[in-house]
C-alpha positions in Angstrom: 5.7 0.9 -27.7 8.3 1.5 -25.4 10.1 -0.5 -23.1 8.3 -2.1 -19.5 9.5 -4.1 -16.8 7.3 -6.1 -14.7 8.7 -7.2 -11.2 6.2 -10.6 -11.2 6.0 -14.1 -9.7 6.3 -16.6 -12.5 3.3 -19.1 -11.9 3.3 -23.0 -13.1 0.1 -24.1 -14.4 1.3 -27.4 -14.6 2.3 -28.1 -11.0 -1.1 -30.4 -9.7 -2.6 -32.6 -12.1 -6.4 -30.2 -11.5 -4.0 -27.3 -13.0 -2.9 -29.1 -15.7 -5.9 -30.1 -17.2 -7.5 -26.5 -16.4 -4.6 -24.8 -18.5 -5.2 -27.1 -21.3 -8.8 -26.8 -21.4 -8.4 -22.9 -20.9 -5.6 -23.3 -24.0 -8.7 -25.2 -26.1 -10.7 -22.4 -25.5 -8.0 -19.4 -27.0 -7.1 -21.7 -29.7 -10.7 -22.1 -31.1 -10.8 -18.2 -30.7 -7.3 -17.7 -33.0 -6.2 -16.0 -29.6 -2.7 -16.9 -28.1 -2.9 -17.7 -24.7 0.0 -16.2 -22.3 3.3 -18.3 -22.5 4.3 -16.8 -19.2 1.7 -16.5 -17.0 2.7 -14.2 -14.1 1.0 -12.6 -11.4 2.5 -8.9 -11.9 3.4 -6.4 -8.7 5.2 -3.8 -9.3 4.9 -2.5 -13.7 7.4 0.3 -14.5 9.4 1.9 -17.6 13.0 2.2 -15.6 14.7 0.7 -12.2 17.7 1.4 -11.2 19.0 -2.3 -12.0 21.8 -2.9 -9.7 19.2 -1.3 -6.4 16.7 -3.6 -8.0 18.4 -6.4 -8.4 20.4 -6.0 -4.3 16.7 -6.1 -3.4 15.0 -8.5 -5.0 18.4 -11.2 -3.9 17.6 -9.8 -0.9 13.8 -10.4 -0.2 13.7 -13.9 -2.3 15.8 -15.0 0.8 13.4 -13.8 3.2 9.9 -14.8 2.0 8.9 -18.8 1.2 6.6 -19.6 -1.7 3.2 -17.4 -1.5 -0.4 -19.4 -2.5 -2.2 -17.6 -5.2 -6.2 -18.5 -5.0 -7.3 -18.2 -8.5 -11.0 -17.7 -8.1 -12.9 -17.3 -11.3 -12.3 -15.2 -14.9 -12.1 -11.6 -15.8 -11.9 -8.6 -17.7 -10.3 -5.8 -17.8 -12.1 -3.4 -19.9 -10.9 0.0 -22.1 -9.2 0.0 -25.3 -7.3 -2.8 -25.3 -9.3 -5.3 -22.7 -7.5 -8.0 -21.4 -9.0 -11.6 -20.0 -7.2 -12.7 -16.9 -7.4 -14.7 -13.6 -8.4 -12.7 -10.5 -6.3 -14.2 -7.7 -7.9 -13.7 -4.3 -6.3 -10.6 -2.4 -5.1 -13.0 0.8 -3.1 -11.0 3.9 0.2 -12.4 2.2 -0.6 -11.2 -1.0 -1.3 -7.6 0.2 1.8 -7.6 3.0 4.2 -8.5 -0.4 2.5 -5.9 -2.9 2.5 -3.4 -0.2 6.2 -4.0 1.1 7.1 -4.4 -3.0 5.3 -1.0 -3.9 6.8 1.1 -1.1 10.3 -0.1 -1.9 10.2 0.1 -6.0 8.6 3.2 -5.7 11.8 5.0 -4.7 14.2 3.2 -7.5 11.8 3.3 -10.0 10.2 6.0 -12.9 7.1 6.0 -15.1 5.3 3.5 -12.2 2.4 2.3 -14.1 -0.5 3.5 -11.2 -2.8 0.8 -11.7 -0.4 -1.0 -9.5 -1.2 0.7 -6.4 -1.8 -0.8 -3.7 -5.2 1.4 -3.4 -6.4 -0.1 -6.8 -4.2 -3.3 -7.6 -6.4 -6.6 -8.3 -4.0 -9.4 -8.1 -4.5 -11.8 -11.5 -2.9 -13.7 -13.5 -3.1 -12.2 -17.6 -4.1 -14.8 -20.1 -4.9 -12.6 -23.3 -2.1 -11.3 -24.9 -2.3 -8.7 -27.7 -5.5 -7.2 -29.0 -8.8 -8.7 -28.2 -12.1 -7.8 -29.8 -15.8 -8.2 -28.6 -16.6 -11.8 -29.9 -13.3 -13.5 -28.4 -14.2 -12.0 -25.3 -17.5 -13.1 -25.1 -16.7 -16.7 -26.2 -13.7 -16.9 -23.7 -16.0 -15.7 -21.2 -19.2 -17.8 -21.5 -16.6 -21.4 -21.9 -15.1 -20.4 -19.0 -18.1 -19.4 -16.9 -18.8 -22.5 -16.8 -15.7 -24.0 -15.7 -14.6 -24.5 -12.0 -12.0 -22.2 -11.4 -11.3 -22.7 -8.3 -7.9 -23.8 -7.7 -4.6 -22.9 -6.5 -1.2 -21.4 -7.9 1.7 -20.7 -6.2 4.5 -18.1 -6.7 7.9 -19.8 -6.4 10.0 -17.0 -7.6 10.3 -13.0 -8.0 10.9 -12.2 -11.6 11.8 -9.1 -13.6 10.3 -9.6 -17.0 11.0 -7.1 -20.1 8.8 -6.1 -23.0 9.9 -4.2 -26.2 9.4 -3.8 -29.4 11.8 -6.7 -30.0 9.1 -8.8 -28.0 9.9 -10.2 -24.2 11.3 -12.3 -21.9 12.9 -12.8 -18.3 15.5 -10.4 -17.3 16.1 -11.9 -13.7 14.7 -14.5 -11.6 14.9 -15.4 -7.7 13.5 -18.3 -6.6 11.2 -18.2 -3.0 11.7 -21.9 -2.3 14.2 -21.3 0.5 12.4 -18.3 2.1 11.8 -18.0 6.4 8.5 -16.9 5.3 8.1 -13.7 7.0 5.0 -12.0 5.4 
């Protein structure tokens, strides 16, 4: 595997007491499976193999001091299917949501190569991954049906704009910028 960067909002699923107890319940579930669950959940928006780093990184500073924190709307369970499926949170595609992946899209685009195209805006579904790795038929039925029956309806929020990295060395956060003190212009 080569290397990716994912410009992503960092979510806390600890933040309201509701969120808490669903990440810990949604933790149960991938545990009983012998799944890991995500340890950095992150709403992704712009996936790429290069960026120009010091153009990214002028930007990002940049619009973290523009926008305030953005809602995310998690509204149920998902998968994304083909050869390596992966179970995740669809987030609810709000105005503010689209304005931001649009605006990040249009911008990236020009500093970045290998663009991974299922993050255009045309085809993008906002989530939030929780499977990481491989996944096979009877984790994602049982992760599924125990969730199904959960109410998943409850709010994130992105606080930050993060680049993360992923390697064959494993991954991390490259950069962060935090949204907290944003004029909230989207």
């Amino acid at each position: 595997m080569s290397r990716v960067l994912t410009v992503a909002s960092i979510v806390d699923t600890t933040g309201t007491e509701t969120n808490a107890v669903l990440w810990e319940i949604i933790g149960q579930i991938f545990h009983e499976t012998g799944t890991p669950l995500t340890i950095l959940p992150h709403l992704s928006w712009h996936v790429a193999a290069h960026y120009d780093q010091d153009l990214l990184d002028e930007y990002l500073r940049r619009l973290a001091r523009k926008i305030g924190t953005v809602p995310l709307n998690v509204v149920g369970v998902g998968v994304f299917s083909g050869k390596n499926p992966v179970i995740y949170l669809p987030v609810t595609k709000t105005p503010v949501i689209a304005r931001l992946h649009h605006l990040l899209w249009s911008e990236l685009g020009a500093i970045s190569t290998e663009v991974n195209p299922n993050y255009d805006p045309m085809v993008w579904i906002p989530h939030v991954s929780l499977s990481i790795g491989e996944v096979n038929r009877e984790v994602i039925c049982k992760v599924v049906t125990e969730m199904a029956f959960l109410s998943m309806d409850f709010q994130l929020v992105a606080t930050n704009i993060a680049v993360l990295y992923k390697d064959q060395s494993g991954g991390g956060i490259f950069n962060k910028y935090s949204l907290d003190g944003g004029e909230k212009v989207l």
